[in-house]
C-alpha positions as CSV (number, residue, x, y, z in Angstrom):
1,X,-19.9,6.8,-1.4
2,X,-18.2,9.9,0.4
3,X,-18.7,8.6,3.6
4,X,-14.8,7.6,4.2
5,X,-13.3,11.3,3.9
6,X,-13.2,11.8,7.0
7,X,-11.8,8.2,8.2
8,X,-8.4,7.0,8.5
9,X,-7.6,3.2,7.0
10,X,-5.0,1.3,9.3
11,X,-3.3,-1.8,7.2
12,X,-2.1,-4.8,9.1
13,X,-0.4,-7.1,7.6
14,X,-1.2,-10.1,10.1
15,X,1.5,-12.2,9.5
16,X,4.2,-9.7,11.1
17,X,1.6,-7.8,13.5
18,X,1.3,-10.2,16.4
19,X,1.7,-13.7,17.2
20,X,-0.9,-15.1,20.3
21,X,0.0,-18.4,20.2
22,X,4.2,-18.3,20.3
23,X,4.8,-19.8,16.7
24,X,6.5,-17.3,15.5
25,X,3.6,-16.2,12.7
26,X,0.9,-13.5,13.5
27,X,-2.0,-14.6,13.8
28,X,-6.1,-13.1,13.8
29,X,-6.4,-13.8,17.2
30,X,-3.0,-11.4,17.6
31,X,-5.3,-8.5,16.1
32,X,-8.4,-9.3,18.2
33,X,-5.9,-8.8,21.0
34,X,-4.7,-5.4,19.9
35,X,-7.9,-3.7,19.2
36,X,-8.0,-1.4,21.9
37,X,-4.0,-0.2,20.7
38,X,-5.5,0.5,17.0
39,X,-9.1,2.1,18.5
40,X,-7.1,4.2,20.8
41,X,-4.7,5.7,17.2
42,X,-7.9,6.9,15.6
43,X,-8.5,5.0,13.0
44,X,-11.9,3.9,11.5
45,X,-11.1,0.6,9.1
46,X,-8.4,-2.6,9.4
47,X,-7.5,-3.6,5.7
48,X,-5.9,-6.9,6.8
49,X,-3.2,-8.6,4.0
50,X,-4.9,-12.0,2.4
51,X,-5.7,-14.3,5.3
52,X,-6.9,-16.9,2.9
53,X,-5.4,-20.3,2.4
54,X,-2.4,-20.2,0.5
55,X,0.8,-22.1,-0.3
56,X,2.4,-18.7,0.8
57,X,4.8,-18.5,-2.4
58,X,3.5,-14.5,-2.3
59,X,3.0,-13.8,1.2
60,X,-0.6,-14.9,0.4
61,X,-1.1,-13.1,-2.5
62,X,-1.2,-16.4,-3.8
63,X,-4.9,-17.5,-3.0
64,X,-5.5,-21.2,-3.5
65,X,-9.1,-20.8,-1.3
66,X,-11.2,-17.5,-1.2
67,X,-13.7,-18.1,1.5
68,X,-11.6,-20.2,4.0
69,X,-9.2,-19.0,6.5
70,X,-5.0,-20.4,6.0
71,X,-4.7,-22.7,9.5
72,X,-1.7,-20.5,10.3
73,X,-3.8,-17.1,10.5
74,X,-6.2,-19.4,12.5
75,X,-10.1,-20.6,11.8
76,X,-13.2,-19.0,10.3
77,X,-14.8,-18.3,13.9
78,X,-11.2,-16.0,15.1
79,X,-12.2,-14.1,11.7
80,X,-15.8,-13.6,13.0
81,X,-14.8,-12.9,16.4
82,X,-12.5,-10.1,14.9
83,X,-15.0,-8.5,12.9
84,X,-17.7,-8.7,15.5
85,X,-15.1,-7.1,18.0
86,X,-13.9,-4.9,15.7
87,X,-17.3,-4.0,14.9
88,X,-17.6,-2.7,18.5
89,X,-14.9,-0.5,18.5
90,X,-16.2,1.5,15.2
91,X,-13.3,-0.4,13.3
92,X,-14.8,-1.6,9.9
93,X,-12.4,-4.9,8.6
94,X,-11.5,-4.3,4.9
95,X,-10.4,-7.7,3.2
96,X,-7.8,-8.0,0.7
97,X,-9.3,-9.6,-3.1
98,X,-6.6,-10.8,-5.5
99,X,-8.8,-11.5,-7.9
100,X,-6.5,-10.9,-10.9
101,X,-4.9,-14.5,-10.4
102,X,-5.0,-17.5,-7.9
103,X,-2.6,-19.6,-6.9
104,X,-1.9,-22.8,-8.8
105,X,-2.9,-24.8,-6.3
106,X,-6.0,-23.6,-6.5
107,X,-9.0,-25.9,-7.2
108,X,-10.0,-24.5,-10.7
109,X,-6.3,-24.0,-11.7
110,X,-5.8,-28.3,-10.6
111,X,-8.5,-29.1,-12.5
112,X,-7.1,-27.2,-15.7
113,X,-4.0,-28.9,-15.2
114,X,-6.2,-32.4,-15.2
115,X,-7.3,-31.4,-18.6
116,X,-10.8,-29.8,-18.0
117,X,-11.3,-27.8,-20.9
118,X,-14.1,-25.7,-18.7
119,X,-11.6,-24.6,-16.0
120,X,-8.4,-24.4,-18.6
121,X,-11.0,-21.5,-19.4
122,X,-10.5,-19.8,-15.9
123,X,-7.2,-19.1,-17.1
124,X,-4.9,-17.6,-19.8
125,X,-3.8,-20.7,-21.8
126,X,-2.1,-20.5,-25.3
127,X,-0.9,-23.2,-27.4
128,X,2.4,-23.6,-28.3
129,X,6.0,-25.0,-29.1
130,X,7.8,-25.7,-25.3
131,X,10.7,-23.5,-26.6
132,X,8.9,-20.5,-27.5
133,X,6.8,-18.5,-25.3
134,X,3.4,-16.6,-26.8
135,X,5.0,-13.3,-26.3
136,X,8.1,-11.8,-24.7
137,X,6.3,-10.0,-21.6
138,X,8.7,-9.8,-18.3
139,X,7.1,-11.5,-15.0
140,X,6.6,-8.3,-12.6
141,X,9.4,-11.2,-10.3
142,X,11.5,-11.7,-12.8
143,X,12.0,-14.0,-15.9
144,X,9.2,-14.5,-18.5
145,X,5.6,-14.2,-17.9
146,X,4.5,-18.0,-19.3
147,X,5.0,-21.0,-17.8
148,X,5.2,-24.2,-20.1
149,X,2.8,-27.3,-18.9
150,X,4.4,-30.0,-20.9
151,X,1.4,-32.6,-20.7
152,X,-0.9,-30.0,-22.1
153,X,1.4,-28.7,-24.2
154,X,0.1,-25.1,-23.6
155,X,1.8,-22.1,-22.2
156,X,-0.5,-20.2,-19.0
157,X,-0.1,-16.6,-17.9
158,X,1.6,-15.8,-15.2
159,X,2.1,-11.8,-14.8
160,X,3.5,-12.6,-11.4
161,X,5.4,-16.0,-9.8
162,X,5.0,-18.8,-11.8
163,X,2.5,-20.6,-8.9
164,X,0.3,-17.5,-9.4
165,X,-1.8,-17.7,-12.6
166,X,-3.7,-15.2,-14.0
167,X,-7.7,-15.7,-14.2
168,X,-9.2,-15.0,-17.8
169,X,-11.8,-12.4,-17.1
170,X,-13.4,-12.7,-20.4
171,X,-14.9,-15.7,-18.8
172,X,-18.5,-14.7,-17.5
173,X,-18.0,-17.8,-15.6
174,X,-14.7,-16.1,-13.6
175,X,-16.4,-13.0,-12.7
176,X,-19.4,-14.5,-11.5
177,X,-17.5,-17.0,-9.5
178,X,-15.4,-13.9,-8.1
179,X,-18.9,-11.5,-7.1
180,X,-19.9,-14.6,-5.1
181,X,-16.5,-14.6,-2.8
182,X,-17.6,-10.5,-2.5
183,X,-21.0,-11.5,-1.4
184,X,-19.4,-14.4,0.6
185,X,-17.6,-12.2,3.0
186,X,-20.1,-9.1,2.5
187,X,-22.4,-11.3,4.4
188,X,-20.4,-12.0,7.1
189,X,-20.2,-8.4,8.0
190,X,-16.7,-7.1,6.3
191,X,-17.0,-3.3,5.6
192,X,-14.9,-2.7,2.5
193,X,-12.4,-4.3,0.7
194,X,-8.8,-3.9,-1.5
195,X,-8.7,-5.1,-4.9
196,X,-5.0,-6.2,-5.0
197,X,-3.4,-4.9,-9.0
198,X,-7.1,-5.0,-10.0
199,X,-6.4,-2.4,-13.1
200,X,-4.5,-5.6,-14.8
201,X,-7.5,-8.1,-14.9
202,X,-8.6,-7.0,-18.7
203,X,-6.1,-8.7,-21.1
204,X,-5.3,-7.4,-24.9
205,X,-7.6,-9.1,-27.8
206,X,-4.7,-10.1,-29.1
207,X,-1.1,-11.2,-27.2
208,X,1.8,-9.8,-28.8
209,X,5.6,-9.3,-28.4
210,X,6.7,-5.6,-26.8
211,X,9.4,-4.6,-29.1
212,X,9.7,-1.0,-26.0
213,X,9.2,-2.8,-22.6
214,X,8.2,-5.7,-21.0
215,X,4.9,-6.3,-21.6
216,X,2.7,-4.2,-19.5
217,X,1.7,-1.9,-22.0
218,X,-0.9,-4.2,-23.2
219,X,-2.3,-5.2,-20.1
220,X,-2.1,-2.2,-17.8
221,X,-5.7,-0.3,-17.4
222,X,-6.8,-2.9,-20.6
223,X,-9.6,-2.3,-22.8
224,X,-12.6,-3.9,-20.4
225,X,-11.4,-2.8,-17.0
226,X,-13.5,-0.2,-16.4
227,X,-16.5,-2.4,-17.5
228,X,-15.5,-5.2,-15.3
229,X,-15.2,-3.2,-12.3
230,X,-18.5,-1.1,-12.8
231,X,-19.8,-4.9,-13.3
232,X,-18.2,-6.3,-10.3
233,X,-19.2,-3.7,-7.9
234,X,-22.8,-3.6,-8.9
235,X,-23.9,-7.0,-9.3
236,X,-22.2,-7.2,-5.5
237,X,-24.6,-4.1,-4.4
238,X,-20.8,-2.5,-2.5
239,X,-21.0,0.7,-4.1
240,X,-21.5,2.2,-1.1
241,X,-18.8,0.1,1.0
242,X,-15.2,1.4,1.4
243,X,-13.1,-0.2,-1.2
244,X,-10.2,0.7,-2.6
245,X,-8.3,-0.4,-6.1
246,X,-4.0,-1.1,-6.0
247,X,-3.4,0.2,-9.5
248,X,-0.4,-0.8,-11.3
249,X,1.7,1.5,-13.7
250,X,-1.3,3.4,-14.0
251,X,-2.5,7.1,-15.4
252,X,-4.6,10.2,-13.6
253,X,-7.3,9.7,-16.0
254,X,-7.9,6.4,-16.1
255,X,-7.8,6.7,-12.5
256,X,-10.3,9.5,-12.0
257,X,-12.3,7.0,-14.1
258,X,-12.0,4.1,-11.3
259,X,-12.9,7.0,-8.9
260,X,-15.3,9.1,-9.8
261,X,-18.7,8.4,-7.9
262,X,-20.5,9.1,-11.3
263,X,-18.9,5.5,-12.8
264,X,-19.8,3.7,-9.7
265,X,-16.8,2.0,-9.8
266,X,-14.3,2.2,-6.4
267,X,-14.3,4.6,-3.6
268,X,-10.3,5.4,-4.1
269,X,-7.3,4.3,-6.0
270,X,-3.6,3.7,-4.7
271,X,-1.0,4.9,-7.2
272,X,2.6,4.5,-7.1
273,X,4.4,7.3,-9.0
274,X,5.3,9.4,-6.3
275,X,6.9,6.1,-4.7
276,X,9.3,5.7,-8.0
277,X,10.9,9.0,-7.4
278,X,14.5,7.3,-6.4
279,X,14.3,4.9,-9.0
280,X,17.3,5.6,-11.4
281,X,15.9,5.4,-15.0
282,X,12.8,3.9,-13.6
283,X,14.5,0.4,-12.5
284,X,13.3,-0.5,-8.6
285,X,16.6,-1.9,-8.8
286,X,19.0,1.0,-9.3
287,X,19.2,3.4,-6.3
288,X,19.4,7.4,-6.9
289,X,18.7,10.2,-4.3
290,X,14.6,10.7,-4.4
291,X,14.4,13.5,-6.9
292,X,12.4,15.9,-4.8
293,X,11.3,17.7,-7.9
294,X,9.7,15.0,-9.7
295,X,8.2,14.2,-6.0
296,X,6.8,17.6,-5.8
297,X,5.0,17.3,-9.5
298,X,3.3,14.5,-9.4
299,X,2.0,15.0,-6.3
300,X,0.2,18.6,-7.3
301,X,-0.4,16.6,-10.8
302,X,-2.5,13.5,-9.3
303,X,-4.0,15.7,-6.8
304,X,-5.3,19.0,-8.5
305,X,-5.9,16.1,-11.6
306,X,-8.3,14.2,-9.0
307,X,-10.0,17.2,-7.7
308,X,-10.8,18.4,-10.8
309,X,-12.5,15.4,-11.8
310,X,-14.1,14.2,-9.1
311,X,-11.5,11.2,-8.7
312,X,-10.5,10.7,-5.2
313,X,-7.0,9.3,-3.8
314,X,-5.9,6.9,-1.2
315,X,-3.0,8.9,0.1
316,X,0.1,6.9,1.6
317,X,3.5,6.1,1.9
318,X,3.9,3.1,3.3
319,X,2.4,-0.7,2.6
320,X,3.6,-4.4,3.0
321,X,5.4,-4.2,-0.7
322,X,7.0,-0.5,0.1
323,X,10.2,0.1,2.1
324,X,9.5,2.4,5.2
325,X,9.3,6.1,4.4
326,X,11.2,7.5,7.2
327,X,14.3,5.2,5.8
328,X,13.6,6.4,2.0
329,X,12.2,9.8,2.3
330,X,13.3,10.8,5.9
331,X,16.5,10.0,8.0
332,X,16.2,7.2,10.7
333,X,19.6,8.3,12.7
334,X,19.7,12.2,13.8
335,X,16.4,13.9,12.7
336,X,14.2,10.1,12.9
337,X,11.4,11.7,15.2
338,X,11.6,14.8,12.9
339,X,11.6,13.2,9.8
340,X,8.8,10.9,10.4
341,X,6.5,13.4,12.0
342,X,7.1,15.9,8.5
343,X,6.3,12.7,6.2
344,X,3.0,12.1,8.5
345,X,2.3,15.7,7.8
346,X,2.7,15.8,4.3
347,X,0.3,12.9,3.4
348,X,-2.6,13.6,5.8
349,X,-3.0,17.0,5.3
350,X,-3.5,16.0,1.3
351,X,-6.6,16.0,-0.1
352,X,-7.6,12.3,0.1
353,X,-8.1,9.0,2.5
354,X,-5.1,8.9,4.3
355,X,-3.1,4.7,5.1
356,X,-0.9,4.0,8.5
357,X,0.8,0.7,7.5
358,X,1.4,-0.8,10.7
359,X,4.6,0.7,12.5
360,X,4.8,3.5,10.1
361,X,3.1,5.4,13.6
362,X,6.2,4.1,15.6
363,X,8.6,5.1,12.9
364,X,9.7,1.5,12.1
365,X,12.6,2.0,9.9
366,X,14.2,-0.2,7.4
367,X,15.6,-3.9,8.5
368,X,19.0,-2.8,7.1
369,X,20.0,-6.5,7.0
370,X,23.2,-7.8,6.3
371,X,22.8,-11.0,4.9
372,X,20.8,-13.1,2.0
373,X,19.3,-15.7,4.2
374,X,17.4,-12.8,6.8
375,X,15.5,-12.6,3.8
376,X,12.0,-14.6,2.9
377,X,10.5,-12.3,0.3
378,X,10.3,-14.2,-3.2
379,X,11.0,-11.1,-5.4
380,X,14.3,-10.5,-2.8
381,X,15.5,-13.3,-3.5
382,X,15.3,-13.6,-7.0
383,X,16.5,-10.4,-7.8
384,X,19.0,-10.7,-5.1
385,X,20.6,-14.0,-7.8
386,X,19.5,-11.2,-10.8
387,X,22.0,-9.0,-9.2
388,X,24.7,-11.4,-9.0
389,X,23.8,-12.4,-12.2
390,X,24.4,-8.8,-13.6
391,X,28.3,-8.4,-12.3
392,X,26.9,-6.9,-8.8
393,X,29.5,-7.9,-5.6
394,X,27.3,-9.8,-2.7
395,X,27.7,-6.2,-0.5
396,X,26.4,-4.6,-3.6
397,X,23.4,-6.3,-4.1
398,X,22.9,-6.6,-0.3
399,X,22.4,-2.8,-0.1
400,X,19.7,-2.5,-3.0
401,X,17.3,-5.2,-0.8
402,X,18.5,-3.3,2.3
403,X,17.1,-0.1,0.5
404,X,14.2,-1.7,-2.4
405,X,13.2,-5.0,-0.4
406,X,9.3,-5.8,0.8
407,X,10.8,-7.5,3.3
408,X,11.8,-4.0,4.5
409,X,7.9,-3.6,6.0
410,X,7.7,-7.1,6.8
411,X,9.3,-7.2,9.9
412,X,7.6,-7.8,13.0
413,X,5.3,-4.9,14.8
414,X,7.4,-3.7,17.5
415,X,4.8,-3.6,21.1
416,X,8.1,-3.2,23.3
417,X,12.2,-3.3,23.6
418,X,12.2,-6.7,24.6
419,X,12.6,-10.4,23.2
420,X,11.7,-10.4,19.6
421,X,9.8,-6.9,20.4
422,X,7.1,-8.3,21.6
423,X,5.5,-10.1,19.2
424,X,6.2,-13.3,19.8
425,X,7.2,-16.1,22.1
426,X,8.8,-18.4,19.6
427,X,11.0,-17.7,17.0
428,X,9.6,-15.2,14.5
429,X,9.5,-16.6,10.7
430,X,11.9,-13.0,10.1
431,X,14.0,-11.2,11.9
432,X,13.5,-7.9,14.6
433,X,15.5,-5.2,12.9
434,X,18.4,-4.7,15.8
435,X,18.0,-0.8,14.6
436,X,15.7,1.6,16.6
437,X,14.1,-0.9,19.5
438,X,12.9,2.4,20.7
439,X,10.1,2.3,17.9
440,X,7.6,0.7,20.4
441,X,4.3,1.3,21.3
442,X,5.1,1.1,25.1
443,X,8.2,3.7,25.0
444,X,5.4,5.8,22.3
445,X,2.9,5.7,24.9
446,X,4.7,7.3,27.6
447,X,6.4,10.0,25.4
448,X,3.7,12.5,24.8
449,X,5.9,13.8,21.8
450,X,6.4,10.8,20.2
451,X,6.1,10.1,17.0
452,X,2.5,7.8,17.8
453,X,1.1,11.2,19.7
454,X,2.1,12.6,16.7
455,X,-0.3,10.2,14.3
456,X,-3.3,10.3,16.7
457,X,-3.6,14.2,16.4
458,X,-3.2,14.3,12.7
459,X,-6.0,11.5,12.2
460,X,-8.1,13.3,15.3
461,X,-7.9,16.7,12.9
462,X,-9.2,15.0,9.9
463,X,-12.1,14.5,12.1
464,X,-12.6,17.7,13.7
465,X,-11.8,20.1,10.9
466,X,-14.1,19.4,7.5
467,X,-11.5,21.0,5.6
468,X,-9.0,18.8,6.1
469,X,-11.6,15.8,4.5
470,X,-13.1,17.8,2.3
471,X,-11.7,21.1,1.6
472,X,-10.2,22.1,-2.1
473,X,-6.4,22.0,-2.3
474,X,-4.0,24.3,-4.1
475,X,-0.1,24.9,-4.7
476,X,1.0,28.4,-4.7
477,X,4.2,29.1,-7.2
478,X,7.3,27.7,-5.5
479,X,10.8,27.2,-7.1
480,X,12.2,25.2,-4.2
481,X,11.3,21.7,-4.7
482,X,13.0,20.7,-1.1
483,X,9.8,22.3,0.2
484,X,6.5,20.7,-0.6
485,X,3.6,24.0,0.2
486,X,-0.1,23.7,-0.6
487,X,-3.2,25.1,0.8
488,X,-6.5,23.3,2.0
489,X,-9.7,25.7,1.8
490,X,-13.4,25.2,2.5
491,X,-16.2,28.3,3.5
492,X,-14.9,28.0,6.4
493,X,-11.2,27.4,7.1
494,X,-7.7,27.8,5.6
495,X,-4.6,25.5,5.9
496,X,-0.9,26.5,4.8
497,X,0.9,23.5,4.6
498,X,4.5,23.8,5.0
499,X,7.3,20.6,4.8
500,X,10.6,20.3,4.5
501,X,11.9,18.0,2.6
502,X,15.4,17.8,3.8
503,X,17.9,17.9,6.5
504,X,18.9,21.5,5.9
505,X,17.3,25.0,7.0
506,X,15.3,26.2,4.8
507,X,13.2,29.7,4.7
508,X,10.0,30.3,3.3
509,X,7.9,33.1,2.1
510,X,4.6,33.0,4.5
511,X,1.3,34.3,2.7
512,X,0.1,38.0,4.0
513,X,-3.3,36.4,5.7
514,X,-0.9,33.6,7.0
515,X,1.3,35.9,9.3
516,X,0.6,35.3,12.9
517,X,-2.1,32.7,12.1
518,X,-2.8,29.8,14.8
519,X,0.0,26.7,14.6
520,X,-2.7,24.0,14.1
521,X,0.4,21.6,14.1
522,X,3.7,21.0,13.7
523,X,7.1,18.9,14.4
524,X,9.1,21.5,16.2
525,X,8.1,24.0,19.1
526,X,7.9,27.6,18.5
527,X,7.6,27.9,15.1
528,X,6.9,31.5,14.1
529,X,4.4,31.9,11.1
530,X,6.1,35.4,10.3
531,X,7.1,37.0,6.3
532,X,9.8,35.2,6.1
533,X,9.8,32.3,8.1
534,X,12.8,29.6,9.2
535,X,12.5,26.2,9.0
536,X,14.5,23.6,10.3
537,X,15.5,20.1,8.9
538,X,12.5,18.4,8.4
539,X,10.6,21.0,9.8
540,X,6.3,20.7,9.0
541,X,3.6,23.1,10.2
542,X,0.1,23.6,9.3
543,X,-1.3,27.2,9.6
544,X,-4.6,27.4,10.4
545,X,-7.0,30.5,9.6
546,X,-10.8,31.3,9.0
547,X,-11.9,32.0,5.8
């Protein structure tokens, strides 16, 4: 199960990546067609966003079919062209499972709603009075987290939209039906695959109001989760396949538990914390300054909490729910190529399998729209009305999407500066960001200090240094949180790993054995490892010495 420390997972979230027949929607066929573009970055595996079919109420996190192919991704045979293609290139295709609830136009969900008493079994149904929901819990979209069926008169689960109910994994029946879609698409030669908010499949005993929060406490990292996964991923024989969980609100411990080889369980786990950082008392929804501080400790928390355990992390900053980093974290007006480069640096230099969400190598910043209908995402748009609803102006509520929405990494991949950037020939389902058309891959190409040149060296070093995959990490005693420092080590080699987190100089004390050591990489030219060393605004290096 160690095999992927070394490798480098590129996500593509097909819809938005490219289109190859002009309708405005990427397709499969659009990735088949770029293949030599992603072989050429680096990367090993292609975790592609839920190309199942889907009413598309959750940008296919909505599954209504697990094993066939949503017409407007394409057919079953693009999908086995892709992975036999792919395959030929040394790029493994990782699929996306959202196996903690389908859609409600699923089959088994239709025939619960028909009245099969088997299938209202596949889900979370409770009895009850139409004006009085089984517990309070909050909908992760907004609104309550029960739905009302008034011809059954029961009340389903819904910890998402309302079309996306949850599955009731106490049901041998559901898990069993869920290890055949693994073996489905295990046969047809997928290397690995995402478990979309697997660590909320295991539901309380018993369902209760939260009198402190909105539910989650009960159902976050529940009582049978590790049991169901250790289940899941044996009976399917993918122990030794890349796969990765999306945890939810998680902790360190239970996710060294998910990662830990010993539990044969996943090969990684994404967590969010460090991507909460400018939330203002924790609410998505109220923007603050990323509290650099906070940034800096959970990051030397999860990671020396990880190593220490045997857990292992996917490392990332990006995915198709996450604004784009160099917006949030970086600056995407004066120090764009600087700031983008530095947050590259910071991630794959951790210890950990490092994510490119697509465009994050071009520096795609935010869409910065101006307007409720450039929007499609379902969560914008109902906390865009939320907003409203809560005394915010139409400008003021504009500029928390423009800053928290998904639709932020949504927006088509940008292959050149022309018409709709390249990805399409039709009208694409949402908008080109009119902001930075020089985040291409055909202006990145020529530049040999672009920001692209930039990822394929970083993801080349994971490959040609073993200490980069699987050296131990440490954080020497810093009291300046605008820098994040830490140290990889193996027999062999040393790293000093030096960011700055801001758009001010900075100096920094540099280790004895680190003076006049080789510049393995960094974002500026010249940068001189001495005592006391300058930085610039957004300034990363990594020093590079044998042990």
């Amino acid at each position: 199960m160690n095999d992927f420390k070394d490798k480098t997972v590129y996500q593509v979230y097909v819809k938005s990546f490219c289109d190859s027949n002009g309708d405005g929607i990427g397709d499969i066929k659009g990735v088949t067609e770029k293949l030599d573009y992603l072989s050429g970055l680096g990367v090993d595996f292609l975790w592609l966003n839920p190309v199942f079919i889907s009413p598309q109420n959750d940008g296919g996190y909505d599954v209504a079919d697990y094993v066939n192919i949503e017409p407007m991704f394409g057919t079953m045979d693009d999908l086995d062209e892709l992975i036999e293609k792919a395959d030929e290139k040394g790029l493994g295709i990782m699929l996306d499972m959202v196996f903690n609830h389908t859609s409600t136009q699923h089959e088994w969900f239709q025939k619960a709603l028909a009245g099969d008493p088997e299938y209202q079994d596949y889900y979370i149904f409770k009895d009850g009075d139409p004006d009085t929901p089984p517990t309070n819990w909050v909908s992760k979209f907004g609104g309550n987290a029960w739905e009302y069926v008034p011809k059954l008169g029961k009340w389903y689960l819904h910890l998402f939209d309302k079309t996306q109910a949850d599955l009731n994994w106490e049901n041998p029946k559901v898990r069993e039906e869920l290890k055949n879609v693994i073996r489905f698409w295990k046969k047809k030669g997928v290397k690995g695959f995402r478990f979309d908010v697997v660590n909320l499949i295991s539901k309380p005993e018993v369902y209760e109001n939260d009198d402190r929060g909105d539910g989650r406490r009960f159902y976050t990292d529940g009582p049978k989760i590790h049991e169901y996964l250790h289940e899941l991923v044996h009976d399917t024989g993918i122990k030794d396949m890349i796969t990765v969980g999306e945890m939810s609100s998680t902790t360190l411990d239970n996710c060294i538990g998910y990662s830990n080889p010993d539990n044969e369980e996943l090969s990684m786990v994404f967590n969010f914390h460090h991507l909460k950082v400018d939330y203002k008392n924790g609410d998505k929804w109220q923007l603050q300054e990323p509290d650099l501080k906070q940034l800096n400790d959970l990051i030397r928390t999860w990671q020396l909490g990880m190593q220490e355990n045997n857990g292992w992390n996917a490392v990332f900053w990006c995915n198709h729910d996450q604004p784009r980093v160099v917006s949030r974290l970086g600056d995407d007006g004066k120090y764009w190529k600087e700031s983008a480069k530095m947050l590259a640096t910071f991630v794959h230099m951790l210890r950990g399998t490092p994510y490119v969400y697509q465009g994050e190598e071009l520096g795609m910043p935010n869409a910065h729209f101006d307007d409720i209908d450039s929007y499609r995402d379902v969560e914008s748009k109902n906390y865009y009305q939320i907003l409203l609803d809560e005394g915010k102006t139409k400008q003021e509520a504009l500029e928390i999407l423009g800053e928290r929405s998904r639709d932020n990494a949504r927006t088509p991949m940008q292959w050149d500066d022309g018409a709709n950037a390249g990805f399409t020939t039709g009208e694409p389902w949402i908008s080109v960001p009119k902001i930075k058309p020089e985040a291409n891959t055909i202006a990145e190409a020529e530049d040999p200090d672009s920001i692209t040149a930039y990822y394929k060296k970083l993801i080349a070093l994971r490959k040609e240094l073993p200490v980069i995959a699987g050296g131990t990490i440490s954080f020497p005693e810093s009291d300046d949180s605008d820098l994040m420092i830490y140290e990889r080590s193996d027999d062999n080699d040393k790293l000093y790993i030096v960011n700055n987190l801001t758009d001010k100089e900075k100096s920094v004390k540099i280790p004895e054995d680190f003076v006049n050591a080789e510049v393995l990489i960094g974002n500026y030219e010249d940068f001189k490892p001495e005592a006391e060393a300058a930085l610039r605004p957004y300034e990363a290096v990594v020093l590079h010495k044998k042990n």
